[in-house]
C-alpha positions as CSV (number, residue, x, y, z in Angstrom):
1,X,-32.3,-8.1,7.3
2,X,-33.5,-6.8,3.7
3,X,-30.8,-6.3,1.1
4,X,-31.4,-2.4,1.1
5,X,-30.2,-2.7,5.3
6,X,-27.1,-5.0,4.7
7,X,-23.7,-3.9,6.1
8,X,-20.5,-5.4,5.3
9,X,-18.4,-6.3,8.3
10,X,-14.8,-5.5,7.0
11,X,-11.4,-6.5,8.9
12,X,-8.4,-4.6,7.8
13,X,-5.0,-6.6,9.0
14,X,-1.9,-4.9,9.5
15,X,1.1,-6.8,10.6
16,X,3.0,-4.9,13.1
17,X,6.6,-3.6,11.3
18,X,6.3,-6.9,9.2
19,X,10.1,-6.5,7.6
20,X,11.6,-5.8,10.9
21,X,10.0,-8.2,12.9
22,X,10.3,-11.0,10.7
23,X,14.4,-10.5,11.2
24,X,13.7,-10.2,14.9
25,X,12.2,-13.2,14.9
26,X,14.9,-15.5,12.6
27,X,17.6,-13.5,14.6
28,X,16.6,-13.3,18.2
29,X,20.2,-11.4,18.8
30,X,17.8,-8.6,17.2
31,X,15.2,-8.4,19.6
32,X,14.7,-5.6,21.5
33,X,17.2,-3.4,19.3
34,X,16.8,-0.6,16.6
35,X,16.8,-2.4,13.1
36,X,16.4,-0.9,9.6
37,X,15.6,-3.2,6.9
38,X,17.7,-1.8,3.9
39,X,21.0,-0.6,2.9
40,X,22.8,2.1,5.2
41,X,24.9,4.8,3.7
42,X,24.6,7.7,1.7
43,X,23.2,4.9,-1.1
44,X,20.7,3.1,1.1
45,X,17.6,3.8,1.8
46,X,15.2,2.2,4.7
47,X,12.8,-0.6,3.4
48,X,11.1,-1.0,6.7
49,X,12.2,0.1,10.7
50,X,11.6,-2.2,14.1
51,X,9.1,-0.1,16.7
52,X,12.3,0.3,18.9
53,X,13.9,2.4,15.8
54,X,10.7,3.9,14.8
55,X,11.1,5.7,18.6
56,X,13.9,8.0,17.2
57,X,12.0,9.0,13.9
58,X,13.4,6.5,11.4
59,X,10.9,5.3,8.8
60,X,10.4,3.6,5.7
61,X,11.9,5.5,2.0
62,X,14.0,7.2,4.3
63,X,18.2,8.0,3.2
64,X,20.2,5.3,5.1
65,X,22.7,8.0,6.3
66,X,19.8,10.0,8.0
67,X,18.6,6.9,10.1
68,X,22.0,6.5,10.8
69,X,21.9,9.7,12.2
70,X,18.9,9.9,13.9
71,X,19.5,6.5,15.8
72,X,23.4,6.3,16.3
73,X,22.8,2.7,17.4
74,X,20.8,1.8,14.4
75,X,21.3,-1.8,12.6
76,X,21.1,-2.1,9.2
77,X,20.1,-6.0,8.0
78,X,19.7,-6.9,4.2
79,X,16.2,-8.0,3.3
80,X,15.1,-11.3,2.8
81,X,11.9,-10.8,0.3
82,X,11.3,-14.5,0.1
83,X,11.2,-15.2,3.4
84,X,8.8,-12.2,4.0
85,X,6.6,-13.8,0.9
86,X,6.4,-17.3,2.9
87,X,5.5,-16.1,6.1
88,X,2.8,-13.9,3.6
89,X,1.9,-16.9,2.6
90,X,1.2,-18.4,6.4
91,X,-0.7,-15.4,7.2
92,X,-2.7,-15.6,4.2
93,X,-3.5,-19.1,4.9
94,X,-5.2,-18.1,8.2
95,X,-7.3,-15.7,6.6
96,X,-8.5,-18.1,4.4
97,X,-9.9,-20.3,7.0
98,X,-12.9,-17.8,7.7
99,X,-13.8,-16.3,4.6
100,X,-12.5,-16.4,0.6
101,X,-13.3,-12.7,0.2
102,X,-9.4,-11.5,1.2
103,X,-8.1,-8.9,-0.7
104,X,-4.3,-8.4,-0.3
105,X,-2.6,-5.1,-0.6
106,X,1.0,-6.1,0.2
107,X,3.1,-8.7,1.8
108,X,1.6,-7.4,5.3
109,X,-1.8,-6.0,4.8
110,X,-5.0,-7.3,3.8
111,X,-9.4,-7.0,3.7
112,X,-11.2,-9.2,5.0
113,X,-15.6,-9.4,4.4
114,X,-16.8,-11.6,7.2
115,X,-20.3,-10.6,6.7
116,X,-20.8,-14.5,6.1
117,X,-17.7,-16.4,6.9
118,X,-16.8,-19.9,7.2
119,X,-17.2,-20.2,10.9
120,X,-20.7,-19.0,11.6
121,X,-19.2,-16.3,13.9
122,X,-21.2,-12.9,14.0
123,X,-18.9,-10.7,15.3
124,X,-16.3,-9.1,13.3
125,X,-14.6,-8.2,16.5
126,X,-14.2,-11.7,17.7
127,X,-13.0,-13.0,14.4
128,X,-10.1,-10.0,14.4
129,X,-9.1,-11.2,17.3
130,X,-8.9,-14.8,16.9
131,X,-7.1,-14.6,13.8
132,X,-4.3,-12.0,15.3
133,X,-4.4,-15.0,18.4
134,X,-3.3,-17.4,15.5
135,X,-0.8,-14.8,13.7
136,X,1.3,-15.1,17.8
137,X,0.9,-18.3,17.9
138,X,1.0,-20.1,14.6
139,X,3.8,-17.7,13.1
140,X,5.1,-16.0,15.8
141,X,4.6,-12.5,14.7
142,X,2.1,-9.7,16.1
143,X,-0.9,-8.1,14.1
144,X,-3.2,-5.3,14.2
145,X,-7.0,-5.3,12.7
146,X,-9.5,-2.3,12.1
147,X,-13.1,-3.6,11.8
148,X,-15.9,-1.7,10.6
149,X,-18.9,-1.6,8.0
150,X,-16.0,-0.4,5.3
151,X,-12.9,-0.5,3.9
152,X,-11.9,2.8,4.0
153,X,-12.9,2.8,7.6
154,X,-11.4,-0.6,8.5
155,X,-8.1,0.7,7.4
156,X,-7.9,3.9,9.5
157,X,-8.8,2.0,12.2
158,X,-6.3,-0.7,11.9
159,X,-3.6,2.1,13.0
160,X,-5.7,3.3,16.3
161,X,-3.9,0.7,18.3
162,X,-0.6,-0.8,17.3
163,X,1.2,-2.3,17.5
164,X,-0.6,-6.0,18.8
165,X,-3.8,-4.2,18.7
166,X,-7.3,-3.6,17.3
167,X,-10.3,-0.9,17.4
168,X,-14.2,-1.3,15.9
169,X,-16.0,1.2,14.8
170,X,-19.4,-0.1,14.9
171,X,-22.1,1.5,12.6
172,X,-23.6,3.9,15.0
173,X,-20.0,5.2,15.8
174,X,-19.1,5.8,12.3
175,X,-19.7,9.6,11.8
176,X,-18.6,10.9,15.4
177,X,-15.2,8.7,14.8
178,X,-14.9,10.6,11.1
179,X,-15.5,14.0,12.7
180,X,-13.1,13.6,15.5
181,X,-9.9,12.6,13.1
182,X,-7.3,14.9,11.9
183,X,-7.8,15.5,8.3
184,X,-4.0,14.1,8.2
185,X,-5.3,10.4,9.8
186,X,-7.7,9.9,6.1
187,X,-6.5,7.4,3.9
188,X,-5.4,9.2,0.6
189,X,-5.4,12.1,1.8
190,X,-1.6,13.0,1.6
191,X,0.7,16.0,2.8
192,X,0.8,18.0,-0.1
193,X,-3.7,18.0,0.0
194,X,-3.3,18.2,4.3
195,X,-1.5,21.6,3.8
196,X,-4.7,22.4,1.1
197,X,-6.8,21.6,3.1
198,X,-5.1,23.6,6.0
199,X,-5.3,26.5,3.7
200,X,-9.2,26.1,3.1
201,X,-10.1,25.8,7.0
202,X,-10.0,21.7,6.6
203,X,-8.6,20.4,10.1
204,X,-10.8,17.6,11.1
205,X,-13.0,15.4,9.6
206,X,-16.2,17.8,11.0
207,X,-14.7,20.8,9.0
208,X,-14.4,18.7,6.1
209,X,-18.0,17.7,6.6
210,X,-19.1,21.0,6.6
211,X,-18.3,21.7,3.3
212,X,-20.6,21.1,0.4
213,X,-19.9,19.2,-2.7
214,X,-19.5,22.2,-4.9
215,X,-16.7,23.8,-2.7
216,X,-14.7,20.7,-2.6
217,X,-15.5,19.8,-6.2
218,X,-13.7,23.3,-6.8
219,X,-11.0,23.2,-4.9
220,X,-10.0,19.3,-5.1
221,X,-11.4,18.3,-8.6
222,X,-12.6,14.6,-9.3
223,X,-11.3,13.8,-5.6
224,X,-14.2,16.2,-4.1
225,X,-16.6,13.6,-4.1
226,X,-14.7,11.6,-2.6
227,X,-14.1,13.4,0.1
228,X,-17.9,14.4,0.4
229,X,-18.5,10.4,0.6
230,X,-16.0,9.1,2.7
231,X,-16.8,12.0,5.7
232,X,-20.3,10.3,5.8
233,X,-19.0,6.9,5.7
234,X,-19.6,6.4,2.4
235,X,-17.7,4.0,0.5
236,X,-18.6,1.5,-1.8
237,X,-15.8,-0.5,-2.7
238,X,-15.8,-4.3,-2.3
239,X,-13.4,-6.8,-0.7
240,X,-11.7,-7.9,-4.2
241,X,-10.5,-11.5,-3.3
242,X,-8.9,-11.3,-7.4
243,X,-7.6,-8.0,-7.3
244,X,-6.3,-7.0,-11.2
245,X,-3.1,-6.2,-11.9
246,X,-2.8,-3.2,-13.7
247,X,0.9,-2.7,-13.8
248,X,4.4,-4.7,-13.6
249,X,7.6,-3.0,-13.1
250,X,11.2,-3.5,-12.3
251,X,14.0,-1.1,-11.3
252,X,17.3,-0.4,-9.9
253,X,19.5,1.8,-8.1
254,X,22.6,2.6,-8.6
255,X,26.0,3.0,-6.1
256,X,27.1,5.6,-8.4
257,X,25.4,8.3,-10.1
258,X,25.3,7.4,-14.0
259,X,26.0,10.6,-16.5
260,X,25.9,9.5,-19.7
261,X,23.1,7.2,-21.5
262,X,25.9,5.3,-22.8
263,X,26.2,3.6,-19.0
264,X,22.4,3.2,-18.9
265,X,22.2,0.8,-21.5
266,X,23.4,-2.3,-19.9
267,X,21.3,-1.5,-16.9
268,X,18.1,-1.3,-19.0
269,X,18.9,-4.4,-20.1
270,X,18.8,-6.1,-17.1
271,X,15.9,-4.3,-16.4
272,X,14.1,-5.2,-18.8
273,X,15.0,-8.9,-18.7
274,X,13.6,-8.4,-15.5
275,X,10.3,-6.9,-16.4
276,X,10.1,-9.5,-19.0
277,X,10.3,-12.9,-16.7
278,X,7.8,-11.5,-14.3
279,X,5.6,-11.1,-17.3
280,X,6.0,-14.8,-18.1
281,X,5.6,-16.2,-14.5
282,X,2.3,-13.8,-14.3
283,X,1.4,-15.0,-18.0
284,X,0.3,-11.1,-18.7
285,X,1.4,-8.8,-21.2
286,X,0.9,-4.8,-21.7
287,X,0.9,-1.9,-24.2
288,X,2.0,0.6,-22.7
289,X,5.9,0.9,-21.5
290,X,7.1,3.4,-18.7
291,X,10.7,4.8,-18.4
292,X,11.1,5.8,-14.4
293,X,13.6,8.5,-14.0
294,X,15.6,9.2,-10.7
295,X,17.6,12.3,-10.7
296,X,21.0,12.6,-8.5
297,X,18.7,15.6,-6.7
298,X,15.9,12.8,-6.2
299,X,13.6,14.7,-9.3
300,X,12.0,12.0,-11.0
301,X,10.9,11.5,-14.6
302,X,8.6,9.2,-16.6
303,X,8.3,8.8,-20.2
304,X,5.8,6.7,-21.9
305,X,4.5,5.4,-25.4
306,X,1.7,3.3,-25.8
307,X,2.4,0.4,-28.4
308,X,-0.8,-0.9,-30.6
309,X,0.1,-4.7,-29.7
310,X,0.4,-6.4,-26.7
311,X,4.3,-7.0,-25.7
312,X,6.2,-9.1,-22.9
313,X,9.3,-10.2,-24.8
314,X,12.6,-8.4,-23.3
315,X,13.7,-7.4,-26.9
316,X,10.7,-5.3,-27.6
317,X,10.6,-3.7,-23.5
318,X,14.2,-3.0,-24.0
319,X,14.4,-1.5,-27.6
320,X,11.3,0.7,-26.5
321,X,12.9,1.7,-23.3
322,X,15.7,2.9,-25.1
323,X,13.9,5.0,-27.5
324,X,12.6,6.8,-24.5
325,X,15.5,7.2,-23.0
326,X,16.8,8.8,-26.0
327,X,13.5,10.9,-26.6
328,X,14.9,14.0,-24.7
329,X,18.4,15.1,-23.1
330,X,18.9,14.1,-19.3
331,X,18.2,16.8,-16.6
332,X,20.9,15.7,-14.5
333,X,23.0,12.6,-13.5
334,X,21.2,9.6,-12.5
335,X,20.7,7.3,-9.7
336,X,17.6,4.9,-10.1
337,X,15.9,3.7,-13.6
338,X,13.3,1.8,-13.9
339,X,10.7,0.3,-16.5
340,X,6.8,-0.8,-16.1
341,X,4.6,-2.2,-18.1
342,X,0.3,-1.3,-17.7
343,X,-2.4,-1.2,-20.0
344,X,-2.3,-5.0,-19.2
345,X,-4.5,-7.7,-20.9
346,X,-5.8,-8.1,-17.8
347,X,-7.6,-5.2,-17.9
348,X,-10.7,-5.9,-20.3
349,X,-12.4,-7.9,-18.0
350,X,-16.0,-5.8,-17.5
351,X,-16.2,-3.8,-14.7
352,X,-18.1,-5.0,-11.7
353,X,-21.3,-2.7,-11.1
354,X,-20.8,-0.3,-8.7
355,X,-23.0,-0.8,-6.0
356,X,-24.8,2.1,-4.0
357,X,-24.9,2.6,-0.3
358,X,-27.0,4.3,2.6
359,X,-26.4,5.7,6.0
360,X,-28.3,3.4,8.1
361,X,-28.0,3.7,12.0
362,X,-28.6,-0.5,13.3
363,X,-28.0,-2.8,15.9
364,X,-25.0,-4.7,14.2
365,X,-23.3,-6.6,16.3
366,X,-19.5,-6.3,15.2
């Protein structure tokens, strides 16, 4: 096969309510029942929810006191983020035993380019498989795995069958499987651009196709190309086994609403000693510092200024945080603050060349 016919075979896995099940499993009281990893009360919000609680419409970000509602029966367990990271870790592990090009995106998700891969397998669809086989058995938890020639596509398909399942799109199923989804199903595209696209006739991916780069360059800005690429399964980015960071941030919320900046100082501090040690443990630093602002009528806020040296000591974060909390009057009480740091030096590394794709129609076996 010539290099102008080569197709990536991607592998998006998706652990199956990771948070949740990973309690279930260390608790087996928990099985079976409606969990919500996170705090309950008016406070709280939902950091993940088990499939049997998801039945009764609790989710992740959502109020505590609303899942509470929605699923009377509802328990609330406190999360355990290390023990999530190690099992991470185990999963990870398994990846790497067919191919180096992973590319995590959180604790629970990752790509996968087995176009060449450590055990001589051809088929994408095998290799998803085996891998979730090991996942059961190794770890004990369940995955789910989209495979196709892309990322993009990989991902959507990832959630056609969970939980504990998986769907290929092979190449020559690519565009009928685009023009069959519900605009809502696209990765990044989000509610407020559904309901614009709604508005513009845009209910499927086959409307979407139908519309020409100049009407969606109009309507949708620099995302209209992106939308006129992805509809033809177009999209060019690589599994990125080094992903850079371009950001590091810490934050809190508080049990009571905070009125005066006064209160906020000795919460930035912490913050910021925060920021600072996982600066040091990434050995990274950044220019630019970000003051997150969470309103007590969930409004939010950033302020930023860009320094013309590279910082990671807490003194500097914290004193620069506190000019920008100072920079204007508060809009309200508060109830989360938080600080980041980007414009990393991390981030002059040269850009890899984007590479250019075509539509091919081939006998792939995935």
């Amino acid at each position: 096969m010539s290099d102008k016919l080569h197709i990536r075979k991607i592998i998006h896995v998706d652990m199956d309510a990771f948070y949740a099940s990973v309690e279930q499993m260390d608790n087996p009281e928990l099985k079976g029942k409606p969990i919500a990893v996170g705090g309950g009360g008016k406070r709280g919000v939902v950091s993940a929810a088990s499939y049997e609680a998801r039945k009764f419409g609790v989710k992740s970000a959502m109020a505590g006191n609303l899942a509470a509602k929605l699923c009377p029966e509802l328990i609330f367990v406190r999360p355990h983020y290390e023990r999530y990271t190690q099992i991470s870790k185990q999963i990870r592990n398994i990846f790497y035993d067919y191919t180096d090009l992973v590319e995590p995106l959180s604790l629970d998700e990752a790509y996968l380019d087995v176009t060449e891969n450590k055990k001589g397998n051809q088929s994408a669809s095998l290799i998803a498989e085996e891998i979730r086989t090991r996942i059961l058995n190794e770890v004990g938890l369940t995955a789910s795995a989209g495979i196709s020639i892309n990322k993009f596509i990989a991902k959507i398909a990832s959630d056609y069958n969970k939980p504990n399942g998986q769907k290929t799109v092979n190449p020559e199923e690519v565009i009928p499987f685009l023009e069959a989804l519900d605009i809502r199903k696209f990765y990044g595209v989000g509610k407020v651009t559904a309901e614009k696209m709604y508005q513009k006739g845009i209910f499927t991916g086959l409307d979407l196709k139908q519309k020409s780069i100049d009407f969606l360059d109009t309507h949708f800005g620099k995302s209209g190309r992106y939308y006129y690429d992805i509809i033809r399964g177009i999209h060019n980015s690589e599994v990125k086994p080094n992903r850079i960071r371009k950001s590091l941030a810490a934050e809190r919320t508080f049990s009571e609403n905070l009125s005066s900046e006064i209160f906020m100082l000795e919460k930035l501090e912490h913050i910021a000693e925060e920021v600072s040690k996982r600066l040091a443990k990434s050995k990274i630093a950044g220019k630019t510092v970000t003051l997150k602002i969470k309103y007590s009528d969930f409004t939010l806020q950033t302020r930023s200024k860009t320094l013309p040296y590279f910082i990671s000591d807490k003194s500097v974060i914290l004193e620069t945080a506190k000019d920008l909390l100072y920079q204007e009057k508060l809009n309200n009480s508060v109830r989360l603050l938080g600080i980041s740091l980007s414009n990393l030096n991390t981030e002059n590394k040269p850009k890899e060349e984007i590479k250019k794709s075509i539509s091919v129609q081939l006998k792939f076996k995935f």
